[in-house]
MARTORDO-675805 format. One record per residue (C-alpha): residue number from 1; x, y, z; residue in one letter. Coordinates in nm, 3 decimals. Example, Ala and Ser with C-alpha at 12.3 -4.5 7.8 and 13.67 -1.06 7.14 Angstrom:
[r 1,[1.230,-0.450,0.780],a],
[r 2,[1.367,-0.106,0.714],s],
***
This chain:
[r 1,[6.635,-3.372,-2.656],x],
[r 2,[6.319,-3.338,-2.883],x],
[r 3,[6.130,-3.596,-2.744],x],
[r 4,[5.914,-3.543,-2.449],x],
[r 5,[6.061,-3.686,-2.069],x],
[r 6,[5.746,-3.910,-1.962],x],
[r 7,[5.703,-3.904,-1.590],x],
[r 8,[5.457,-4.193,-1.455],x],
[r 9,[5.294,-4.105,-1.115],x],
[r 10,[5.234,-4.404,-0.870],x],
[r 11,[5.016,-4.304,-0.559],x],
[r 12,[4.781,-4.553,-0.416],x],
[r 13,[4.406,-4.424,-0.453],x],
[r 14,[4.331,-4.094,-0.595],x],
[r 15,[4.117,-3.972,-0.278],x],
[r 16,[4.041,-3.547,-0.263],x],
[r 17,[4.355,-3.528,-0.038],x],
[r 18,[4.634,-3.261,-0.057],x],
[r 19,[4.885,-3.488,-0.174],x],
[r 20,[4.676,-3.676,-0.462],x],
[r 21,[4.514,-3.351,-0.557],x],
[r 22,[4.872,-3.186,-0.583],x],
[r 23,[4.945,-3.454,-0.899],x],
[r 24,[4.666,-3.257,-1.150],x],
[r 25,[4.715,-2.906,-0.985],x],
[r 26,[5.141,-2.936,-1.102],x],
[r 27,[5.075,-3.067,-1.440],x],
[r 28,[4.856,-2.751,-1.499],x],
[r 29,[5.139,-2.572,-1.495],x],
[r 30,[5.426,-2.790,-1.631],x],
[r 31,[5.584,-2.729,-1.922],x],
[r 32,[5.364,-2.957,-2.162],x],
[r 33,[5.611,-2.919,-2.444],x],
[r 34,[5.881,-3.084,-2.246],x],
[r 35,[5.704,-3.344,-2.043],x],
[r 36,[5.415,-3.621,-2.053],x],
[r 37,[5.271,-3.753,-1.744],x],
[r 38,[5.137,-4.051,-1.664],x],
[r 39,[4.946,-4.195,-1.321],x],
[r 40,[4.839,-4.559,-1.206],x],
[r 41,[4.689,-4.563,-0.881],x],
[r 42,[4.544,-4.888,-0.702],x],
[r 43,[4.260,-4.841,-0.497],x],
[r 44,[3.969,-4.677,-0.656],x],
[r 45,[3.698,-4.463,-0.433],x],
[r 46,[3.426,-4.287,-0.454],x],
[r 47,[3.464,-3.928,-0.459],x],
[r 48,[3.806,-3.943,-0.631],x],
[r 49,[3.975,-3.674,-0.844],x],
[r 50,[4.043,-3.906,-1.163],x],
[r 51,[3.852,-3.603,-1.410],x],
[r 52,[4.049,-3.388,-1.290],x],
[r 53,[4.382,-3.556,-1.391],x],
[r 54,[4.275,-3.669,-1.728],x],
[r 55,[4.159,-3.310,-1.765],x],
[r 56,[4.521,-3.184,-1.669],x],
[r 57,[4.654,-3.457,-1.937],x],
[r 58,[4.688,-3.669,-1.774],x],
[r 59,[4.701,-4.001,-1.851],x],
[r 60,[4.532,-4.248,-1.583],x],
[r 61,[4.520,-4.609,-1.505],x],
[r 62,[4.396,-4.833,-1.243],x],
[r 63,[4.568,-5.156,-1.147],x],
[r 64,[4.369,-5.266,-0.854],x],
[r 65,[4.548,-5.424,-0.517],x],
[r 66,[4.551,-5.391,-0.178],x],
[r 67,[4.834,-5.249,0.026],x],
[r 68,[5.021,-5.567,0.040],x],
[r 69,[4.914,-5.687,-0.279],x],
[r 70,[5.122,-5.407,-0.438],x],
[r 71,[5.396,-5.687,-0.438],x],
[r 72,[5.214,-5.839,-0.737],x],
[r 73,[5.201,-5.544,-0.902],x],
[r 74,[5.551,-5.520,-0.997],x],
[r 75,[5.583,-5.712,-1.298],x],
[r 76,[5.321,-5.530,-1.447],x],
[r 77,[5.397,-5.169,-1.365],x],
[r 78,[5.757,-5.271,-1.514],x],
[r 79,[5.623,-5.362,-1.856],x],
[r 80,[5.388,-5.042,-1.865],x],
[r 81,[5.688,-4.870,-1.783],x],
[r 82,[5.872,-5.052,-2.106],x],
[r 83,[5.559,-5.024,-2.346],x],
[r 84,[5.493,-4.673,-2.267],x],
[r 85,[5.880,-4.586,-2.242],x],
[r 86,[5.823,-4.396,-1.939],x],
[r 87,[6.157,-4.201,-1.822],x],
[r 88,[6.092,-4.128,-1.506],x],
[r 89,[5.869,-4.290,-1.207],x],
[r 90,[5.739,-3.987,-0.937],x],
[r 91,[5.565,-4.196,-0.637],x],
[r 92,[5.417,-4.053,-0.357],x],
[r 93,[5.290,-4.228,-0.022],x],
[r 94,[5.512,-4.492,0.091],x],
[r 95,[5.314,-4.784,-0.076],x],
[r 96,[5.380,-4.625,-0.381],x],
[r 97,[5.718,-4.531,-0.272],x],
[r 98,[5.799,-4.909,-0.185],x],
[r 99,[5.674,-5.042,-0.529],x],
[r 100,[5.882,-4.788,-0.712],x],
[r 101,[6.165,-4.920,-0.578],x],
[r 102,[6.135,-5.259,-0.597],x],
[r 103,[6.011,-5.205,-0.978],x],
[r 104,[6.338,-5.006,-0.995],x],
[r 105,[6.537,-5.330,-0.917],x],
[r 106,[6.392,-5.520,-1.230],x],
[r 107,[6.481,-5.198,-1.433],x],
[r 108,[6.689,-4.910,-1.439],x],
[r 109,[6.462,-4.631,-1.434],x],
[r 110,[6.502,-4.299,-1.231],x],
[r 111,[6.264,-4.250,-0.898],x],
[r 112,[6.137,-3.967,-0.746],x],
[r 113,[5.943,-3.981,-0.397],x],
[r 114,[5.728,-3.667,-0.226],x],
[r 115,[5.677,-3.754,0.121],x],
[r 116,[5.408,-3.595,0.251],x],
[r 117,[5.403,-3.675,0.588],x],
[r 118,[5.665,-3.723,0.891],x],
[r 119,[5.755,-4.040,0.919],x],
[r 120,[5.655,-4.138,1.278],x],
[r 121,[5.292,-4.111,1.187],x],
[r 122,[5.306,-4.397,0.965],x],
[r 123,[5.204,-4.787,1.065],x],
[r 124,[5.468,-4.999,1.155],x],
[r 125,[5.432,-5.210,0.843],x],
[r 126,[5.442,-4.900,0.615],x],
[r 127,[5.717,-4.752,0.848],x],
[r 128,[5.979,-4.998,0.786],x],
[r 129,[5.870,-5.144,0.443],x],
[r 130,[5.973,-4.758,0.359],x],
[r 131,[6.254,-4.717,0.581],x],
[r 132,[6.451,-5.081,0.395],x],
[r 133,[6.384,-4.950,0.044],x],
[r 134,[6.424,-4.592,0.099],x],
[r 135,[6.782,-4.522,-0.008],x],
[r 136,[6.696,-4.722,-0.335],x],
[r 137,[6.548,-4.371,-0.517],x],
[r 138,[6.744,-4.089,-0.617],x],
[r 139,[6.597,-3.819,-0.513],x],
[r 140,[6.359,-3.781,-0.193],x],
[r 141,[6.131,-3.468,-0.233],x],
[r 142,[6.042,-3.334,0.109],x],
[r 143,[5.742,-3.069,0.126],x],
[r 144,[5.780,-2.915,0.416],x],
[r 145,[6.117,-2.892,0.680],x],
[r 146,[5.983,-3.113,0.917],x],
[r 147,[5.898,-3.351,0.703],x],
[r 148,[6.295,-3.333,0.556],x],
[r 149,[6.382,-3.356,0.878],x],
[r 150,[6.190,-3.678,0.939],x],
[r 151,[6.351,-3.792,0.670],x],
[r 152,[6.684,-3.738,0.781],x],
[r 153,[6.630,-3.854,1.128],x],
[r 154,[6.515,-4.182,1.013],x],
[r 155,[6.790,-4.240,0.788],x],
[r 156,[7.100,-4.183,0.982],x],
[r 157,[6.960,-4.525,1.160],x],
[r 158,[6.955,-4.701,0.840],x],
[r 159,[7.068,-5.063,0.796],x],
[r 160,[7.137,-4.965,0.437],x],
[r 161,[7.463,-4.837,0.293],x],
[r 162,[7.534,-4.493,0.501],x],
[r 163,[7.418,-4.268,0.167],x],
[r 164,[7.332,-4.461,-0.110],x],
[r 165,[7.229,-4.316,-0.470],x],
[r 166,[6.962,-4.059,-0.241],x],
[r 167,[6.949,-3.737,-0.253],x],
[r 168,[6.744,-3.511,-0.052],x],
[r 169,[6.526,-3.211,-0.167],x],
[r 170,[6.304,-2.988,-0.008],x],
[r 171,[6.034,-2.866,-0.249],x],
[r 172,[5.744,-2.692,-0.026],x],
[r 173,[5.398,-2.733,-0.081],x],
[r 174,[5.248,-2.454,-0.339],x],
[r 175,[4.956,-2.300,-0.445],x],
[r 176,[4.794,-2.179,-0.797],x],
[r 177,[4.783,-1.806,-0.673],x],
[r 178,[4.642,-1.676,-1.006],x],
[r 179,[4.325,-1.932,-0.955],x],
[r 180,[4.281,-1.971,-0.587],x],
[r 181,[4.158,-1.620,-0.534],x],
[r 182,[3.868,-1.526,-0.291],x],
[r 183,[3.528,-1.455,-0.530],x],
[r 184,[3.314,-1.235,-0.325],x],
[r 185,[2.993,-1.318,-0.488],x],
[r 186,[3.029,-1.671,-0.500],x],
[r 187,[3.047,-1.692,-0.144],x],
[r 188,[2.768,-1.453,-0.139],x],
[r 189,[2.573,-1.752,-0.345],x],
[r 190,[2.681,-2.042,-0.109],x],
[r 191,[2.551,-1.851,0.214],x],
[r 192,[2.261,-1.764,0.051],x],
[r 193,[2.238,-2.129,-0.031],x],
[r 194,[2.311,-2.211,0.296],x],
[r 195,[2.133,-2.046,0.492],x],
[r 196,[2.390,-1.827,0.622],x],
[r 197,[2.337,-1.462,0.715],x],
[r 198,[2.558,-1.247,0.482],x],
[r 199,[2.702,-1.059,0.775],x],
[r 200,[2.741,-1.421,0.962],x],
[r 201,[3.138,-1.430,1.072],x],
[r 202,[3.227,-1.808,0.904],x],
[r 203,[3.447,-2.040,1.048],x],
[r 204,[3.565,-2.352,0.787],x],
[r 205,[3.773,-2.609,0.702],x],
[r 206,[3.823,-2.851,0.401],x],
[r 207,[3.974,-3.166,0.495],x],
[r 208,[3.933,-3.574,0.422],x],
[r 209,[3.770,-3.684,0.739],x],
[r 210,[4.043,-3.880,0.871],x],
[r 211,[4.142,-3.959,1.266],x],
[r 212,[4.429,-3.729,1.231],x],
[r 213,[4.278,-3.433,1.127],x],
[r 214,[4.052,-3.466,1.532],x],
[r 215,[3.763,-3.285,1.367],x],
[r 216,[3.553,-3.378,1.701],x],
[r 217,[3.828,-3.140,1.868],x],
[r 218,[3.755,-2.887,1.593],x],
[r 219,[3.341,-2.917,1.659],x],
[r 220,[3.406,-2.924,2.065],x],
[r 221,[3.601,-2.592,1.996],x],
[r 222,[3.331,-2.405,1.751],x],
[r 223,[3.081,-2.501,2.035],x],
[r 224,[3.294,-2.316,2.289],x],
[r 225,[3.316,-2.053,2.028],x],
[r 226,[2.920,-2.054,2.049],x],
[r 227,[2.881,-2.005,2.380],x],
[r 228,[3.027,-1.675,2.359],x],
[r 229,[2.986,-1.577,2.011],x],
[r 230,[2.644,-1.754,1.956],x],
[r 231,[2.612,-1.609,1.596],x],
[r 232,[2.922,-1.766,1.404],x],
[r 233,[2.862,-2.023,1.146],x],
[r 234,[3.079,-2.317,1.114],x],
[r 235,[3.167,-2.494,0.791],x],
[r 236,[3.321,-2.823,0.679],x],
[r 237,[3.418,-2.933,0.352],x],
[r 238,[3.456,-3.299,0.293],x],
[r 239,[3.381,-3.653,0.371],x],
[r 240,[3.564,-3.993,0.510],x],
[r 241,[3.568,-4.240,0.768],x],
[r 242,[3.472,-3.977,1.068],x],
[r 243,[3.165,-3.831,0.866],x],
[r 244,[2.898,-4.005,1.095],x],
[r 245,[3.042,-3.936,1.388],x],
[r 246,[3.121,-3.591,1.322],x],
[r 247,[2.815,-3.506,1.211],x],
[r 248,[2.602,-3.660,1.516],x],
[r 249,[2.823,-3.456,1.693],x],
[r 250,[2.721,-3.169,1.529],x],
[r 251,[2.317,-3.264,1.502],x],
[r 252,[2.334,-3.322,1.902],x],
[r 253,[2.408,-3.028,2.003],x],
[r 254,[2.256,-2.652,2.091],x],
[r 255,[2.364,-2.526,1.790],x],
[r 256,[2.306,-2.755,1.469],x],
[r 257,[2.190,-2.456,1.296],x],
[r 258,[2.501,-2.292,1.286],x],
[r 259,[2.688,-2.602,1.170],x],
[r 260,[2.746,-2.649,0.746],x],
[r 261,[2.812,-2.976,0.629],x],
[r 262,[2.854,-3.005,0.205],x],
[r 263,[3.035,-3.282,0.149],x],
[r 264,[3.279,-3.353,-0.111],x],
[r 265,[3.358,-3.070,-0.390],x],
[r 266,[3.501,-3.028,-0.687],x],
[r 267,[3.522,-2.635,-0.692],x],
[r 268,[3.637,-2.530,-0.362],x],
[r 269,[3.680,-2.199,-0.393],x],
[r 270,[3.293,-2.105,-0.383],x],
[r 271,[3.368,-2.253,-0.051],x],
[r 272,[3.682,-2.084,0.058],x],
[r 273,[3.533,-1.754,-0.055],x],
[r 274,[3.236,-1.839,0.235],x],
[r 275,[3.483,-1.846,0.517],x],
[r 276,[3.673,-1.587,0.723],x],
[r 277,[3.871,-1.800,0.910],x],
[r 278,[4.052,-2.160,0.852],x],
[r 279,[4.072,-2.332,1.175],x],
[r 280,[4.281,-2.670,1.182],x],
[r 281,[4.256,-2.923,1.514],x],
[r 282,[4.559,-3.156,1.337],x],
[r 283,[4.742,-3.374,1.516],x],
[r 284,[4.997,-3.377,1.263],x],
[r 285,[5.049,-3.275,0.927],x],
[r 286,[5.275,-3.298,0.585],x],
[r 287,[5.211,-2.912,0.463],x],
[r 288,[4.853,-2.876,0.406],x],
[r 289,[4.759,-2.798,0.012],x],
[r 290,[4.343,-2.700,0.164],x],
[r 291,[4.543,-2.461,0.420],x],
[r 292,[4.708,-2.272,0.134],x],
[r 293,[4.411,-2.249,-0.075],x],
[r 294,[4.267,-2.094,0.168],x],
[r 295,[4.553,-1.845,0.240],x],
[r 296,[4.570,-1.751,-0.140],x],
[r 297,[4.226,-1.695,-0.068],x],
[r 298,[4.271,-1.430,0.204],x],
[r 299,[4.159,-1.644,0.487],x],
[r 300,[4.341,-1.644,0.785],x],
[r 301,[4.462,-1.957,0.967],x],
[r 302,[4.411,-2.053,1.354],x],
[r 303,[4.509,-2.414,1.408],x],
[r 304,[4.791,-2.640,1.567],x],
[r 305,[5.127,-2.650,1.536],x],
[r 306,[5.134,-2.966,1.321],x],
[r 307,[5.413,-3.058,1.091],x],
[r 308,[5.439,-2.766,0.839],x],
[r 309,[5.198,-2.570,0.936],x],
[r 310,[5.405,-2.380,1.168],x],
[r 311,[5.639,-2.323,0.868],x],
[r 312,[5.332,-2.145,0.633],x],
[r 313,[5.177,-1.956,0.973],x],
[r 314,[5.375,-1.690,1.203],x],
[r 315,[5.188,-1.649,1.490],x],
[r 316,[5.032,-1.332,1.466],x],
[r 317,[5.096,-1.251,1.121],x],
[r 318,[4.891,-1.472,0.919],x],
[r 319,[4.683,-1.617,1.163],x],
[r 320,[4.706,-1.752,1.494],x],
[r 321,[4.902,-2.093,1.612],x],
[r 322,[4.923,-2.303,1.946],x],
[r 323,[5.087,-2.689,2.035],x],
[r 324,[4.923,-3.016,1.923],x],
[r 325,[4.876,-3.094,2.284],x],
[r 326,[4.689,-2.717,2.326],x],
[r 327,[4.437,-2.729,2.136],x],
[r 328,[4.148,-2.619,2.388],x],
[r 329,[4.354,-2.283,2.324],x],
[r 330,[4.200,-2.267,1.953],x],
[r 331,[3.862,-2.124,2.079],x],
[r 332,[4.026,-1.841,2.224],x],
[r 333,[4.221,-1.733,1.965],x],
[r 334,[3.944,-1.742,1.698],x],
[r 335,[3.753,-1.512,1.947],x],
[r 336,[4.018,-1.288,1.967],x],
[r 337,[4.010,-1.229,1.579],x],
[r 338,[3.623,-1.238,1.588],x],
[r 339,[3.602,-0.977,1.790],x],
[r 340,[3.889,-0.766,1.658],x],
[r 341,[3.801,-0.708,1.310],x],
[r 342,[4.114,-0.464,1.237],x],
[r 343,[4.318,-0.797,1.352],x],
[r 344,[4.115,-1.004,1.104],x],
[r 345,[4.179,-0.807,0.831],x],
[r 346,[4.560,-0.778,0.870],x],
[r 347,[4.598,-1.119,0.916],x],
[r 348,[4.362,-1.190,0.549],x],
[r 349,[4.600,-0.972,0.365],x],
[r 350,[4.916,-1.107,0.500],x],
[r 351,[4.766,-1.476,0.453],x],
[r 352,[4.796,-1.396,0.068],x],
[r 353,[5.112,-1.241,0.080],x],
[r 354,[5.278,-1.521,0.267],x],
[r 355,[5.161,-1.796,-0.021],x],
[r 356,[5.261,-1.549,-0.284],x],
[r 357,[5.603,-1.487,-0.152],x],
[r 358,[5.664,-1.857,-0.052],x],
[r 359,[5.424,-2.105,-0.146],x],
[r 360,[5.329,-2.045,-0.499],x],
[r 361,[5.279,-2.312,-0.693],x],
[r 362,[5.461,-2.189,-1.018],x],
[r 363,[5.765,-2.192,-0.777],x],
[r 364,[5.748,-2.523,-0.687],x],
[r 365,[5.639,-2.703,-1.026],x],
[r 366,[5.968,-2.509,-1.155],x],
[r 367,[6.215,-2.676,-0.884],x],
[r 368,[6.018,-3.032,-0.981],x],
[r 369,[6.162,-2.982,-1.342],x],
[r 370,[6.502,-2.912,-1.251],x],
[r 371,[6.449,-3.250,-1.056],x],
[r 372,[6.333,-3.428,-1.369],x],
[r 373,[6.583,-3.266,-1.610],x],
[r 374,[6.874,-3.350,-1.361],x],
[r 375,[6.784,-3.719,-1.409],x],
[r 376,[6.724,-3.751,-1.756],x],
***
């Protein structure tokens, strides 16, 4: 074939969150002689990572709609689809996922889905709008094993034909390991900036200030941290529905000075490079892409079990883990690699070595193509 497959990407907004920022990050390393990508999203926001695609070359569009008033978007996705000859639809998120299906039914077109997250964390609206159309895809892209088995769980209760035209592949999360690399004197910069001691032990986290992510459990356990360790900085990377309440959290208590706030950012790895330790208060989780960065970053992880992050994280390897339901327990084990600095450094260098090994991003774009080229 000499002409180029054209994938179109449907998500619904184009947020900073792991899976939309995934969508730019792959198409960096595609192979750009073989495909052309394409991405309509629905909801615009502020704060949103639509540069960074067109940038990749990526070419974006926004058809605005609600969630239910994706219905009305079929029609019209279905003649971009024929104008632009697009060969293959990749949706992520059910909305998306639900729309690609149904456009699918007007036209024969290949679909690929990602699901991100395990399917019982979903509304019940978005749960079973998913669940009816589901086995009209072919091919169901799972990024973590939890989130596969979700998937499988949820099907074998199917009112749909037993197997359908779906197939099911697990493609992990990855990571650009050759650009998410920890730069010593940009993190020198930011504390300066900051007003962090250079010597300061930093405790972060990037995330989209969402309920699941309990980032008042992640400031109750840096204060508990405090109390014992009353010279650790604490630093949070992002924005989102929780800001105001997480940050009068923060403001109220004995120790605002040692809390970091900066918002939304582009380049994260100025960031990354700041912290020595990624702690995560999830309640549940796909496979986190800000996890990984930090990883490739040589930043260790202490955080819940949630979804795949017990699949990136061996407990006592690359960081430190405990249940969903445990998470008074994450104080405790950031002090114990605070206070063990032989620990902490182990655990940085096998932090990078795990995403290398298992989680790089080259690996992953190259099991997405075999995907495309099996279905063109």
């Amino acid at each position: 074939m000499n002409s180029k497959v054209k994938v179109l990407h449907l998500i619904k907004s184009l947020g900073r969150g792991g899976a939309e920022k995934l969508i730019p990050e792959t198409a960096k390393l595609h192979d750009l002689q073989r495909f052309e990508f394409y991405c309509i999203y629905f909801y615009h926001q502020e704060n949103n990572i639509v540069e960074e695609l067109r940038a990749a070359g990526i070419r974006v569009f926004l058809f605005p709609s609600s969630n239910l008033g994706i219905f009305r978007q079929i029609n019209k996705v279905k003649n971009f689809i024929k104008i632009e000859n697009i060969d293959i639809i990749h949706a992520h998120l059910p909305w998306a996922g639900v729309l690609a299906r149904l456009v699918g039914r007007k036209i024969k077109i290949p679909i690929v889905y990602t699901e991100h997250n395990t399917w019982d964390r979903y509304n019940k609206v978005s749960y079973w709008f998913n669940k009816l159309t589901f086995k009209k895809q072919d091919v169901a892209i799972a990024v973590s094993n939890e989130v596969a088995l979700s998937m499988e769980l949820n099907m074998m209760i199917s009112p749909l034909k037993r197997k359908g035209r779906l197939k099911v592949k697990n493609i992990l999360n990855g990571v650009n390991t050759d650009f998410f690399k920890k730069d010593e004197a940009a993190g020198e910069a930011i504390r300066a900036e900051l007003g962090i001691p250079q010597n300061a032990f930093v405790i972060g986290k990037v995330a989209v200030f969402r309920s699941q992510k309990r980032l008042w459990i992640w400031v109750q356990q840096a204060l508990q941290i405090l109390q014992i360790e009353p010279k650790v900085h604490f630093l949070l990377v992002g924005d989102g529905d929780w800001r105001e309440k997480i940050l009068k959290q923060m403001k109220e208590s004995n120790y605002a000075s040692n809390f970091h706030w900066v918002g939304v950012q582009k380049e994260v790895i100025p960031f990354l490079s700041t912290m020595n330790l990624y702690m995560s208060s999830s309640e549940f989780e796909g496979l986190p892409v800000a996890m990984l960065e930090a990883m490739s970053c040589q930043i260790p992880v202490v955080a819940t079990r949630a979804g795949g992050i017990g699949e990136a994280v061996t407990h006592g390897l690359e960081g430190m883990l405990c249940e969903v339901d445990e998470y008074e327990k994450l104080s405790n084990l950031c002090l114990r690699i605070i206070q063990v600095p032989e620990l902490h450094q182990a655990l940085s260098l096998n932090a990078r070595l795990r995403v290398e090994k298992e989680f790089s991003m080259k690996k992953m774009v190259s099991e997405i193509e075999e995907v495309y080229n099996n279905l063109v």
